[in-house]
C-alpha positions as CSV (number, residue, x, y, z in Angstrom):
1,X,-20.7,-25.0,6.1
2,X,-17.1,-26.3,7.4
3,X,-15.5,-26.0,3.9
4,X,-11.5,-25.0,3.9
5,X,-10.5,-21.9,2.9
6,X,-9.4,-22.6,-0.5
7,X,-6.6,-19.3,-0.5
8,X,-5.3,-20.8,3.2
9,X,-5.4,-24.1,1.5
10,X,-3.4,-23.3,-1.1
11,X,-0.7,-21.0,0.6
12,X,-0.3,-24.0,3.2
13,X,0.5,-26.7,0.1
14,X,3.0,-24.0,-1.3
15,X,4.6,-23.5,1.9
16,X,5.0,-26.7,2.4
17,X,6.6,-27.6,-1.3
18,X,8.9,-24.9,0.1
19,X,9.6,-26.5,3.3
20,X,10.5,-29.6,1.6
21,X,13.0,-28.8,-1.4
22,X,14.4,-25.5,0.3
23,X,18.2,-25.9,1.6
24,X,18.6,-29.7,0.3
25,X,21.1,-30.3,-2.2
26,X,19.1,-31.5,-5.2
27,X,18.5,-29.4,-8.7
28,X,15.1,-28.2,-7.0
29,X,16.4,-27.0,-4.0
30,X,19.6,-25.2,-5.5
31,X,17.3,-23.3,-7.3
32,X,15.1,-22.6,-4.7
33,X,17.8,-21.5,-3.0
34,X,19.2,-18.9,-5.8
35,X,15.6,-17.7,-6.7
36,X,15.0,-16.7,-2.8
37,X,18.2,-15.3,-2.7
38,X,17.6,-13.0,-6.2
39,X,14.6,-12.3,-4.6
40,X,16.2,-10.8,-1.6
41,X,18.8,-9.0,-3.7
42,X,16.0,-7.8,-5.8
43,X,14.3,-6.3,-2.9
44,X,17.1,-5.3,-1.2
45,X,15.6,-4.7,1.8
46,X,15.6,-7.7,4.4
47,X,17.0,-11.4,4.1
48,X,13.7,-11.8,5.1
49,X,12.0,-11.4,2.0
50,X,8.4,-12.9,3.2
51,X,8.5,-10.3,6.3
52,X,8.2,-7.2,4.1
53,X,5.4,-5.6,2.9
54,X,4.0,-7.0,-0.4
55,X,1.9,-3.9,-1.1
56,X,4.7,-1.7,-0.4
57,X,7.2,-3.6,-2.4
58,X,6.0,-5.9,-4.8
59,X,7.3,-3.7,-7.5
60,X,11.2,-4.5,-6.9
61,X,10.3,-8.0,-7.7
62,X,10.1,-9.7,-10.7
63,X,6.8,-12.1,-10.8
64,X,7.8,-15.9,-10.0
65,X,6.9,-18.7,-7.9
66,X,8.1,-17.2,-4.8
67,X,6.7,-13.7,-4.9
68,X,3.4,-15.7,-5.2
69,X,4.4,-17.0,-2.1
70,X,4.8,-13.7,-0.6
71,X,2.0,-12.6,-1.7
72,X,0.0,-15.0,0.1
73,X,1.7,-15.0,2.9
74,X,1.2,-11.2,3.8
75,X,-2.5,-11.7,2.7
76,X,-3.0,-14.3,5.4
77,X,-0.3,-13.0,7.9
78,X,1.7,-16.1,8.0
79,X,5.4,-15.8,8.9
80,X,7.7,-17.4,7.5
81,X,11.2,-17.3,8.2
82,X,14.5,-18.7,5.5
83,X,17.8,-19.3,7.1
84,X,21.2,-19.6,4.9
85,X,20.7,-16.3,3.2
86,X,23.5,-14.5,4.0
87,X,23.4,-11.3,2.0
88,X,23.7,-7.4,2.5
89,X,20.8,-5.3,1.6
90,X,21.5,-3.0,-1.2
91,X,18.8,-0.4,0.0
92,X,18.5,1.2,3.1
């Protein structure tokens, strides 16, 4: 019928809110910025935190605008990558 996909849709209008306030120096983007960041710490796996498994992992996060993010992105297999994270994995 040539209708979107409403779930691709949505992950790419969330990605791009993402893309917009992540790493600039307003109240929205400092908070992006520690949320991502207590998301990695969280997961303590990567300082990638959309390249891990959400299935596998989901559980060390705490729900929140970001691990909805995540979770979309592994449904669809986008990839996304975050620079300025510079933090060392608590898990091995």
């Amino acid at each position: 019928m040539g209708l979107p996909h409403l779930g691709v849709e949505n992950l790419i209008e969330v990605a791009n809110k993402l893309f917009m306030h992540y790493g600039c120096f307003t109240s929205v983007g400092l908070k992006m910025q520690a949320s991502m960041e207590t998301m990695a710490l969280e997961l303590g796996l990567s300082e990638q935190p959309f390249q891990v498994k959400y299935e596998q992992h989901a559980h060390l996060a705490i729900s929140s605008w970001l691990k909805f993010l995540w979770e979309r992105v592994d449904m669809f297999s986008f990839k996304i990558v975050v620079s300025n994270l510079k933090l060392k994995p608590p898990r091995k």
